[in-house]
N, C-alpha and C positions, 0 to 999 in steps of 0.2 A: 677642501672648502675654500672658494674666493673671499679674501681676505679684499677691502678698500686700502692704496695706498695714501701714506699721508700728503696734507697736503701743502704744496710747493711754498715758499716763502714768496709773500710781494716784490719784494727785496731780490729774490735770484729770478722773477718772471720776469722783473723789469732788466733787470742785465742782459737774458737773453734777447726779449724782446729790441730792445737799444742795438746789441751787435747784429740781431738779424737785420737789423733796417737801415743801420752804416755799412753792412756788406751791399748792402743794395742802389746807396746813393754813391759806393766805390764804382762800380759795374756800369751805372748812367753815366756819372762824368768819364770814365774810359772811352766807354761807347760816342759820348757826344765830339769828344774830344779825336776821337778816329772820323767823325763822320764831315768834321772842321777841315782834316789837313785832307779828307779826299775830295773834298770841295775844291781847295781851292789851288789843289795840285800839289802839293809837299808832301804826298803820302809813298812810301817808300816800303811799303810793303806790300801794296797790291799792283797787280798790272792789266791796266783795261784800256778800251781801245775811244779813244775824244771822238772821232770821227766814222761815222758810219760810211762805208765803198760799198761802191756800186761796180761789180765785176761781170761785163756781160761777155762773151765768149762770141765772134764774127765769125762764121760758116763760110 
């Protein structure tokens, strides 16, 4: 027979609730913080190309 579990403490809802949503504001400034150094060039871990070529091939 389903038995109802007890229920949670205020107290341990809000602990998780709190670490769930500091993991989340860690993840945004990481995020914004990579999206700063590819802006404005210091970014050292991706490699993309500034300039778009135009390679046309003469017959």
């Amino acid at each position: 027979m389903a038995v109802p579990k007890k229920r949670t403490s205020r107290s341990k809802k809000k602990i998780r609730n709190h670490a769930w949503k500091t993991e989340s504001v860690g993840v945004a400034s990481r995020a914004f913080s990579l999206a700063q150094s590819v802006l404005t060039g210091r970014s050292k871990s991706f490699y993309y190309i500034t300039e778009k070529v135009e390679s046309k091939k003469d017959s």
